[in-house]
PDB file of the backbone (N, CA, C, O) and the ligand in Angstrom, with CONECT records:
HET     CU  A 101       1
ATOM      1  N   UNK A   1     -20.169  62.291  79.938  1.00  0.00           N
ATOM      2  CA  UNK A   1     -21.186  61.244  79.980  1.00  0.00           C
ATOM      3  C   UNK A   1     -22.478  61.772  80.583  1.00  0.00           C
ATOM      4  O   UNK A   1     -22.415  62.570  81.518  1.00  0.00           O
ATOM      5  N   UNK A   2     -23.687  61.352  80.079  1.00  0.00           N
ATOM      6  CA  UNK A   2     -25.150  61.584  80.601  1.00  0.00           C
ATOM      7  C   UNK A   2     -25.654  60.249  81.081  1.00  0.00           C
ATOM      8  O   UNK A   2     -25.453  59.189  80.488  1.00  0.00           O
ATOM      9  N   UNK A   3     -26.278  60.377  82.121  1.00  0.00           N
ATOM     10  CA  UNK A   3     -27.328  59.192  82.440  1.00  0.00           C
ATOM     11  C   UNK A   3     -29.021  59.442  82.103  1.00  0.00           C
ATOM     12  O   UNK A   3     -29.607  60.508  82.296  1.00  0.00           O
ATOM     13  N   UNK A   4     -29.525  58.418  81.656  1.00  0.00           N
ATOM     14  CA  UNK A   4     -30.796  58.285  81.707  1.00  0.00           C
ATOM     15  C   UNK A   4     -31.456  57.202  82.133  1.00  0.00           C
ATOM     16  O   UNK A   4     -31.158  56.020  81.966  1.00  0.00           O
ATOM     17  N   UNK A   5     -32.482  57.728  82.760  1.00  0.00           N
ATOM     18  CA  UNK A   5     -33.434  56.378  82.757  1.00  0.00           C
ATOM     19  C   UNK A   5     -34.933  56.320  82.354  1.00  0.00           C
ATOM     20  O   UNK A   5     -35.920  57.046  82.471  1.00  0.00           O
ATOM     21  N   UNK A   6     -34.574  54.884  81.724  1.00  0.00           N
ATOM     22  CA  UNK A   6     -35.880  54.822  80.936  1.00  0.00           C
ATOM     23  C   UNK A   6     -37.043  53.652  81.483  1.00  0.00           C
ATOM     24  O   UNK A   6     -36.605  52.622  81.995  1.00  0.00           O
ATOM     25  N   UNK A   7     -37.680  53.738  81.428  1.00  0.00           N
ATOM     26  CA  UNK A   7     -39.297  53.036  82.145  1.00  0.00           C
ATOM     27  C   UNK A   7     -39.479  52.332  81.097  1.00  0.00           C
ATOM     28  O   UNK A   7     -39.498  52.926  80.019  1.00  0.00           O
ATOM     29  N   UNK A   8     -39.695  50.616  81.134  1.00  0.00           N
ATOM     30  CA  UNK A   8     -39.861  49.907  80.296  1.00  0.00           C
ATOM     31  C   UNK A   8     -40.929  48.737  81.349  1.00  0.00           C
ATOM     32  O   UNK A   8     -40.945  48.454  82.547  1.00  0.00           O
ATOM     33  N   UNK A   9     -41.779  48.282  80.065  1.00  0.00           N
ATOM     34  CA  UNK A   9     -43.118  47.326  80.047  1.00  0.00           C
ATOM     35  C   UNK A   9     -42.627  46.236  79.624  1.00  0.00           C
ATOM     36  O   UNK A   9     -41.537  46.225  79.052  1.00  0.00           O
ATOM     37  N   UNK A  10     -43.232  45.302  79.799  1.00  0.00           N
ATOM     38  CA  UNK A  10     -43.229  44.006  79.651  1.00  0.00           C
ATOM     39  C   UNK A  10     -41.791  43.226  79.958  1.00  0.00           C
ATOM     40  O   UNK A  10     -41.615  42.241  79.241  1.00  0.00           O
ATOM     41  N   UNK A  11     -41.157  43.402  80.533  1.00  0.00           N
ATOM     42  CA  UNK A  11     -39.892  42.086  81.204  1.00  0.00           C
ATOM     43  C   UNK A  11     -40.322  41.216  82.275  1.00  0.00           C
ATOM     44  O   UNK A  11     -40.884  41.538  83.322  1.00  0.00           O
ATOM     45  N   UNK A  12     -40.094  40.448  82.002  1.00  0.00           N
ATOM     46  CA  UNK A  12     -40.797  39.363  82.807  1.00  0.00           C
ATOM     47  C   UNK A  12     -39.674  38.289  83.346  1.00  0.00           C
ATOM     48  O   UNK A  12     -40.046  37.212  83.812  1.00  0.00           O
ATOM     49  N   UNK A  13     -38.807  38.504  83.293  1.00  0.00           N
ATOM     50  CA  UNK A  13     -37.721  37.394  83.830  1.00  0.00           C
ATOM     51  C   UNK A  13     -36.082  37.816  83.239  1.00  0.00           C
ATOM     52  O   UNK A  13     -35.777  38.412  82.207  1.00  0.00           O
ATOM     53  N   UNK A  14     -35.268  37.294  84.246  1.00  0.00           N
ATOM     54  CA  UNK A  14     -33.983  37.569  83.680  1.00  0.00           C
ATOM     55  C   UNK A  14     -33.334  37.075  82.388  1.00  0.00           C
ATOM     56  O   UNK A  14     -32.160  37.249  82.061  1.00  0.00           O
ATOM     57  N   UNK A  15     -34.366  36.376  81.648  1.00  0.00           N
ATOM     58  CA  UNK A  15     -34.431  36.331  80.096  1.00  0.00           C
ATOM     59  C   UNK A  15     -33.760  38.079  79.118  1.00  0.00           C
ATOM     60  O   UNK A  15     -32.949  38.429  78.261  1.00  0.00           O
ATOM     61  N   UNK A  16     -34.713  38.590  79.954  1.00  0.00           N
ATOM     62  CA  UNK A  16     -35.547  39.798  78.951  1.00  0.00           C
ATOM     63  C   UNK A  16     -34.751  41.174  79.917  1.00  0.00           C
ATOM     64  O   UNK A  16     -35.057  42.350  79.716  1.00  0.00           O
ATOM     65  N   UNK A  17     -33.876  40.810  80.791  1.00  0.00           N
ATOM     66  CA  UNK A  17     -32.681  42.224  81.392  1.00  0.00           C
ATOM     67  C   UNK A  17     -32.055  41.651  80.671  1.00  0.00           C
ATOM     68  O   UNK A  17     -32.093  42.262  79.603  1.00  0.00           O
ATOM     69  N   UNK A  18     -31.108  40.287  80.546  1.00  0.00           N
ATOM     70  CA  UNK A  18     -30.085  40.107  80.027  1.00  0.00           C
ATOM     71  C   UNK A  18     -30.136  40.487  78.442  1.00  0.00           C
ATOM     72  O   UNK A  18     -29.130  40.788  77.798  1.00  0.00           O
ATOM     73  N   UNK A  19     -31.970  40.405  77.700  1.00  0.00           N
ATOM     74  CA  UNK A  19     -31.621  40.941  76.271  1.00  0.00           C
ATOM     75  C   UNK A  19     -31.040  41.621  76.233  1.00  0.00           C
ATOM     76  O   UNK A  19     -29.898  41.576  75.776  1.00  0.00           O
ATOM     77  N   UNK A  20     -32.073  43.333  77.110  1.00  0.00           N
ATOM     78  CA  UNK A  20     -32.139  43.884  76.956  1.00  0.00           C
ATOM     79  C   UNK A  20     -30.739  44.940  77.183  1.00  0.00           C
ATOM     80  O   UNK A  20     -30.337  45.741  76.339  1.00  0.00           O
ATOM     81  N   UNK A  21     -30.196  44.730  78.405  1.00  0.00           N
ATOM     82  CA  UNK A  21     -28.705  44.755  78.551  1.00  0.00           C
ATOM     83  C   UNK A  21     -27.820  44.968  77.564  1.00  0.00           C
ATOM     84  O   UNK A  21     -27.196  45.967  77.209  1.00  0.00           O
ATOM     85  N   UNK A  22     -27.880  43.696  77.126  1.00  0.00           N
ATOM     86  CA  UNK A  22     -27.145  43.632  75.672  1.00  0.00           C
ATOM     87  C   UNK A  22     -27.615  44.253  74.714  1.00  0.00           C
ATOM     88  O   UNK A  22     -26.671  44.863  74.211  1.00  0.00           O
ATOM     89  N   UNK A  23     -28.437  44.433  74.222  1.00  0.00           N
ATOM     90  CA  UNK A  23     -29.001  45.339  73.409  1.00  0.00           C
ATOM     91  C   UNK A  23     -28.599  47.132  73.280  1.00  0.00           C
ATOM     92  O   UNK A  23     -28.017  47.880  72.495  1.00  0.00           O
ATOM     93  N   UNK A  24     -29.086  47.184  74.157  1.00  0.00           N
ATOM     94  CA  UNK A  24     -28.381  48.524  75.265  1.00  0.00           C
ATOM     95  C   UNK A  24     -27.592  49.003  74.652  1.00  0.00           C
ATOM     96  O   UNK A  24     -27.525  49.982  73.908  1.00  0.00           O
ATOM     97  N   UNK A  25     -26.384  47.593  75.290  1.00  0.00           N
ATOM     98  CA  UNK A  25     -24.685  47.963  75.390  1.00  0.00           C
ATOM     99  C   UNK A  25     -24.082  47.423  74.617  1.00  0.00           C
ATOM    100  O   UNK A  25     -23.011  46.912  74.945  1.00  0.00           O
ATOM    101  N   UNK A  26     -24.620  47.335  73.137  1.00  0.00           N
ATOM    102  CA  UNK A  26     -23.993  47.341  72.054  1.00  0.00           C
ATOM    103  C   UNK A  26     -23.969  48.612  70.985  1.00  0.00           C
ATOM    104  O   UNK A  26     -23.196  48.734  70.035  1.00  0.00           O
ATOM    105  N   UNK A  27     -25.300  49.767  71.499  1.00  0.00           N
ATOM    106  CA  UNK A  27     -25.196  50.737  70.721  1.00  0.00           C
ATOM    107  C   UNK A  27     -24.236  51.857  70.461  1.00  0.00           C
ATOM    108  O   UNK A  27     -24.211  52.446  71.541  1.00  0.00           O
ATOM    109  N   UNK A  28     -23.598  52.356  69.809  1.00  0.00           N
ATOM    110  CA  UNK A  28     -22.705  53.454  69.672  1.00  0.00           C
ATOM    111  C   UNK A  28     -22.953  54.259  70.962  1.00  0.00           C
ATOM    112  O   UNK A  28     -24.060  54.672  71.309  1.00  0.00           O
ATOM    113  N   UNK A  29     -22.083  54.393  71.469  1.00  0.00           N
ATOM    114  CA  UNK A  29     -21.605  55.752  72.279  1.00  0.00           C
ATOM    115  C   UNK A  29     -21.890  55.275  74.280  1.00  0.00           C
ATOM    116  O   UNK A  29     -21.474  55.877  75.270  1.00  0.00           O
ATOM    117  N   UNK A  30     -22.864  53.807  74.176  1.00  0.00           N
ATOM    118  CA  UNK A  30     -23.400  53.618  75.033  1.00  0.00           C
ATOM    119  C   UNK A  30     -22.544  52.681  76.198  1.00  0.00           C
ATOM    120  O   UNK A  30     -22.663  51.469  76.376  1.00  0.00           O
ATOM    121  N   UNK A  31     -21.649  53.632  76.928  1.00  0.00           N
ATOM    122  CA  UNK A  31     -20.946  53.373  78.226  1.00  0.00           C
ATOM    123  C   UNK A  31     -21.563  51.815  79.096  1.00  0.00           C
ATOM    124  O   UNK A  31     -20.911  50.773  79.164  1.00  0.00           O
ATOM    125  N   UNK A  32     -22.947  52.031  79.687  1.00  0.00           N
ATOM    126  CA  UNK A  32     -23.147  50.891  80.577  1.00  0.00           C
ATOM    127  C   UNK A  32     -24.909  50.902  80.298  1.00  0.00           C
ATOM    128  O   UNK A  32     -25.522  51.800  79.722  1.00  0.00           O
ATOM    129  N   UNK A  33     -25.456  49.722  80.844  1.00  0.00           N
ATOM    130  CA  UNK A  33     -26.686  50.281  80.768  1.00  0.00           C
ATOM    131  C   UNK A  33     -26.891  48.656  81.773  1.00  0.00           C
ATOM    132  O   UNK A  33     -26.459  47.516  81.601  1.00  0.00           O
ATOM    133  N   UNK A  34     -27.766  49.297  82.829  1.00  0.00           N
ATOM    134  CA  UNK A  34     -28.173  48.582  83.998  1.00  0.00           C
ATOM    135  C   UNK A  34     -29.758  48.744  84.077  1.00  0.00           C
ATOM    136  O   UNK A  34     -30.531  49.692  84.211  1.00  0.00           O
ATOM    137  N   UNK A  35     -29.875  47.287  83.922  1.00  0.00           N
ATOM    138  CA  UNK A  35     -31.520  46.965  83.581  1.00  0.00           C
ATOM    139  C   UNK A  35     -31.912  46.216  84.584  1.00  0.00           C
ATOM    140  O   UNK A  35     -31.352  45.166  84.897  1.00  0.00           O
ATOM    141  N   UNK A  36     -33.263  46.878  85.373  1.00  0.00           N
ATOM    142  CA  UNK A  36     -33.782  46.276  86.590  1.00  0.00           C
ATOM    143  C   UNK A  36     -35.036  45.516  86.316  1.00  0.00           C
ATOM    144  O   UNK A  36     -35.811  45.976  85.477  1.00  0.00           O
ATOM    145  N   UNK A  37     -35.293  44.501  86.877  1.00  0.00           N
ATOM    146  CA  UNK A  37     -36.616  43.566  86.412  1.00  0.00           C
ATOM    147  C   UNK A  37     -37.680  44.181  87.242  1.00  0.00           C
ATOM    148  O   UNK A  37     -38.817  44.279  86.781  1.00  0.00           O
ATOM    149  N   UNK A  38     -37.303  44.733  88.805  1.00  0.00           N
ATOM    150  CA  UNK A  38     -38.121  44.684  89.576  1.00  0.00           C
ATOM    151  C   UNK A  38     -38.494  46.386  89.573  1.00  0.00           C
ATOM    152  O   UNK A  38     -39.518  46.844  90.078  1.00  0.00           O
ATOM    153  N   UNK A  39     -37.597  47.074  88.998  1.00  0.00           N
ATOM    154  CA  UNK A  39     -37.913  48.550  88.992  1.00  0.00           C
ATOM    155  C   UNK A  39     -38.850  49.025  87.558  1.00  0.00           C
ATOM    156  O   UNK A  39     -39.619  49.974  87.402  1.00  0.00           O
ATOM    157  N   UNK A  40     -38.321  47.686  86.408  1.00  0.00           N
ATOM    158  CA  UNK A  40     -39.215  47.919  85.082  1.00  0.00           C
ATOM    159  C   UNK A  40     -37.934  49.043  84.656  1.00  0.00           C
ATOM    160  O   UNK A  40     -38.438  50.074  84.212  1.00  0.00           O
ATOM    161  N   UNK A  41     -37.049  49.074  84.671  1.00  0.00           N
ATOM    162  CA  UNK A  41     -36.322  50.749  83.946  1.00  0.00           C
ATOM    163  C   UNK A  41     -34.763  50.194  83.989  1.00  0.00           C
ATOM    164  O   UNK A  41     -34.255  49.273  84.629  1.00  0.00           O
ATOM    165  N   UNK A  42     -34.223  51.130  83.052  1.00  0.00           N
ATOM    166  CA  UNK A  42     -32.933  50.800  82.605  1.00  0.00           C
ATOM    167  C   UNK A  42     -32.010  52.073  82.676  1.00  0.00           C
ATOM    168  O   UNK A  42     -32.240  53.025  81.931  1.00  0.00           O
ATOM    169  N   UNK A  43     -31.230  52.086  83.345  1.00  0.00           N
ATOM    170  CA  UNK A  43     -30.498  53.283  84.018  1.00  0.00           C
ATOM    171  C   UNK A  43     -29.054  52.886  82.974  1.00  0.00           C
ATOM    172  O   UNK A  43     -28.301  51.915  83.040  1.00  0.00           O
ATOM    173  N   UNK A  44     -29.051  54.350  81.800  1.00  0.00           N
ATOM    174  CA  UNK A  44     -27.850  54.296  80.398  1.00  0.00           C
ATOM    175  C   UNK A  44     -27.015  55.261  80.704  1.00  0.00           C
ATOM    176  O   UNK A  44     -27.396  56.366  81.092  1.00  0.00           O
ATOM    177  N   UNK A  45     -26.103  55.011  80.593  1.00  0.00           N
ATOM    178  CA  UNK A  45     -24.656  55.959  81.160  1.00  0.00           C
ATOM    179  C   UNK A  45     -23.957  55.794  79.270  1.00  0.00           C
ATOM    180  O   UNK A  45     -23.673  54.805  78.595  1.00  0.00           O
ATOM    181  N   UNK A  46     -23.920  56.970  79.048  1.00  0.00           N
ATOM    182  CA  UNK A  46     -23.728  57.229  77.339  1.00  0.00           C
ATOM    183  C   UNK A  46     -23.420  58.684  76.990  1.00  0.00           C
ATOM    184  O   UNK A  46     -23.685  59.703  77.626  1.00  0.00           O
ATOM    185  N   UNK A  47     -22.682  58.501  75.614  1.00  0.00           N
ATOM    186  CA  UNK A  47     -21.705  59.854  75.595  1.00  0.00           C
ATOM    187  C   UNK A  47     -23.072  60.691  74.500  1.00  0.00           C
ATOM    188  O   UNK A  47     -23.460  60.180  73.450  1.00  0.00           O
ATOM    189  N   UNK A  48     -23.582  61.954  75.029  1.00  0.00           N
ATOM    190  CA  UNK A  48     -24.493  62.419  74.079  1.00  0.00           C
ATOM    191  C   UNK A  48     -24.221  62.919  72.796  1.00  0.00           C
ATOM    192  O   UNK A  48     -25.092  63.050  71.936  1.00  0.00           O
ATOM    193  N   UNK A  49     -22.796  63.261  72.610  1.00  0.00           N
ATOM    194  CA  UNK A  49     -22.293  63.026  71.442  1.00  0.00           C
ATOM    195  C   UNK A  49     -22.730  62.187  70.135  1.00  0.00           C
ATOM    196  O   UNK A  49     -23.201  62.555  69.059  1.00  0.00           O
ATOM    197  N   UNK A  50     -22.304  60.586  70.774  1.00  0.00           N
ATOM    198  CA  UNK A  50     -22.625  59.587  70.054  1.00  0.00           C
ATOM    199  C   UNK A  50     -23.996  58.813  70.418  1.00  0.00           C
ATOM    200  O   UNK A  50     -24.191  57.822  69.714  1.00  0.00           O
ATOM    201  N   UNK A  51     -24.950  59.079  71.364  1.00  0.00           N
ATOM    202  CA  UNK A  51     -25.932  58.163  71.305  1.00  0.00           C
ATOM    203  C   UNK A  51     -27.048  59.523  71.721  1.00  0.00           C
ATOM    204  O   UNK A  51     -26.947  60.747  71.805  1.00  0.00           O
ATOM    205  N   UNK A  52     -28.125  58.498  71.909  1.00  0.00           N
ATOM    206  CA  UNK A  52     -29.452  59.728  72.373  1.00  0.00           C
ATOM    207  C   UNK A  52     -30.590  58.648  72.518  1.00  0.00           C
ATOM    208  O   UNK A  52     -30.897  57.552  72.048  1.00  0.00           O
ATOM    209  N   UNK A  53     -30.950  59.383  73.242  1.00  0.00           N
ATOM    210  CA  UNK A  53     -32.437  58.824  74.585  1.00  0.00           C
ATOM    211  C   UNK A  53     -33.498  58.060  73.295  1.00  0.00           C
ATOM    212  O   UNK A  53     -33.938  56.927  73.495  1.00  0.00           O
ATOM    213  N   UNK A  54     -33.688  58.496  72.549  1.00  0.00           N
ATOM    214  CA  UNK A  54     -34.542  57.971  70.819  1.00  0.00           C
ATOM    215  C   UNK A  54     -34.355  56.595  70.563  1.00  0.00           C
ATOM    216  O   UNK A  54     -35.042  55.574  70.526  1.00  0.00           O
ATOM    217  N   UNK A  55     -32.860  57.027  70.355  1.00  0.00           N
ATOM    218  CA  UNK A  55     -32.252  55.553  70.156  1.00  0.00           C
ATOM    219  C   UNK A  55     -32.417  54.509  70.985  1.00  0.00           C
ATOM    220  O   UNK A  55     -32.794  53.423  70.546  1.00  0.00           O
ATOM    221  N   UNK A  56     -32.125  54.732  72.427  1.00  0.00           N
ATOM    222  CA  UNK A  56     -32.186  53.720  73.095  1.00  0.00           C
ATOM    223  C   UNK A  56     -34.048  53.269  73.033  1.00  0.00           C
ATOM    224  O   UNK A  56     -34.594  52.167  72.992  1.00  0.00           O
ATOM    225  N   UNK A  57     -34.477  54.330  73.046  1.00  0.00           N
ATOM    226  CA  UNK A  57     -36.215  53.985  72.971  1.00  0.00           C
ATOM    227  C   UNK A  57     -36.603  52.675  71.970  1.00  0.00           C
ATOM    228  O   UNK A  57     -37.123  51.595  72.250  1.00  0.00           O
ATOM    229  N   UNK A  58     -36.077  53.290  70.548  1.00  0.00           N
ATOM    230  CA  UNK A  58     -36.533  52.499  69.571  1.00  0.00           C
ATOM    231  C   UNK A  58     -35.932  50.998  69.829  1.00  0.00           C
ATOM    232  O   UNK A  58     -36.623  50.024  69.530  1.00  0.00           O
ATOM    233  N   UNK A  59     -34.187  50.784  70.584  1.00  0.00           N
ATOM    234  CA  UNK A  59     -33.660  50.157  70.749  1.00  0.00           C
ATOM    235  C   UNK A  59     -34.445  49.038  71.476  1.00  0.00           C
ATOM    236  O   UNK A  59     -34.232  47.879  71.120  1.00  0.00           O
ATOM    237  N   UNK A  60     -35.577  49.353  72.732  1.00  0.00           N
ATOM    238  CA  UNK A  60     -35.998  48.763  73.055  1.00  0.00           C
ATOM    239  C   UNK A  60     -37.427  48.097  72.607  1.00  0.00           C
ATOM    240  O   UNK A  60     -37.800  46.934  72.764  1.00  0.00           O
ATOM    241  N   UNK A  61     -37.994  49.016  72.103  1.00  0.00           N
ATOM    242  CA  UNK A  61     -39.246  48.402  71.507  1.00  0.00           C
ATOM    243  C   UNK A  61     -38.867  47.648  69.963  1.00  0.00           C
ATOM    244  O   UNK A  61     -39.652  46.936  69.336  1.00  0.00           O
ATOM    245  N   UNK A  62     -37.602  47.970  69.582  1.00  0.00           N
ATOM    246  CA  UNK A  62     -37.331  46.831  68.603  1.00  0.00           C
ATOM    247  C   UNK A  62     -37.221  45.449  68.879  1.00  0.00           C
ATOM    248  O   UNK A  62     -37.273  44.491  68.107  1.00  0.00           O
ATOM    249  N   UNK A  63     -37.067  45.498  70.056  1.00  0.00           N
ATOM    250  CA  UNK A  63     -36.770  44.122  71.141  1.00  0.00           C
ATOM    251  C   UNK A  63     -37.709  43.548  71.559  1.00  0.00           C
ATOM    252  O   UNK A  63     -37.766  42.450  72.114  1.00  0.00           O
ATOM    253  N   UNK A  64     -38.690  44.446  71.251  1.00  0.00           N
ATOM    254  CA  UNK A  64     -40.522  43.658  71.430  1.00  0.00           C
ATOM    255  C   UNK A  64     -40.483  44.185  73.053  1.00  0.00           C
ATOM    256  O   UNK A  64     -40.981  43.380  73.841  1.00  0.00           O
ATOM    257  N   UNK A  65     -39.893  45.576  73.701  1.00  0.00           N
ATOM    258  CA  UNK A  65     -40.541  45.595  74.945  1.00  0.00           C
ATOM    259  C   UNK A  65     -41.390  47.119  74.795  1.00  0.00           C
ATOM    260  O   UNK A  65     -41.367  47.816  73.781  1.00  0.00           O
ATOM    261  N   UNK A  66     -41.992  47.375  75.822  1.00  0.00           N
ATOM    262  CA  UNK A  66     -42.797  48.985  75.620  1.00  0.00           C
ATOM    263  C   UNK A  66     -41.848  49.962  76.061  1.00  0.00           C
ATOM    264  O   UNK A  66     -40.679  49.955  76.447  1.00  0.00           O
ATOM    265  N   UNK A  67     -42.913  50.952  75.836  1.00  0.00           N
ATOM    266  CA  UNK A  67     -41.717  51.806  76.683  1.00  0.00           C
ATOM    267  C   UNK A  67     -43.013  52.329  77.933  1.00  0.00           C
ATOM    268  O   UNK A  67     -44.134  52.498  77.452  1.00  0.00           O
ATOM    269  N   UNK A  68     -42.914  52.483  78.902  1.00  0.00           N
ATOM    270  CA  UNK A  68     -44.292  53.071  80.066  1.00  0.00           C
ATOM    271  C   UNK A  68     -44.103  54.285  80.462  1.00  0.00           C
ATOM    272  O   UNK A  68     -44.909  54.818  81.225  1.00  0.00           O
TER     273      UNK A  68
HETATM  274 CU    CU A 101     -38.027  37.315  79.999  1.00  0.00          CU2+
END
């Protein structure tokens, strides 16, 4: 397993962790993914095998958030 963390714009309420959360941690290969409102970033525990840092990127700005 690899961790990453990624720096994300615009969340504004526990609306938009809990999307994003889910979003996350529905993609192939993707173990856990812990999304902070107050840090702006999402700390992904994922097998690099099956997922990659891209993915989760696009994952999020498909979701209408940035990436910073
Ligand atoms: Cu929100």
């Amino acid at each position: 397993m690899e961790t990453t963390t990624i720096q994300i714009s615009g969340m504004s309420c526990s609306g938009c962790v809990a999307k994003l959360t889910s979003v996350l941690g529905r993609l192939p290969g993707v173990q856990s993914a812990d999304v902070s409102l107050d840090n702006g970033r999402a700390i992904v525990q994922f097998d690099p095998a099956r997922a990659s840092v891209d993915v989760f990127k696009q994952a999020i700005e498909n979701a209408g958030y940035d990436l910073s």
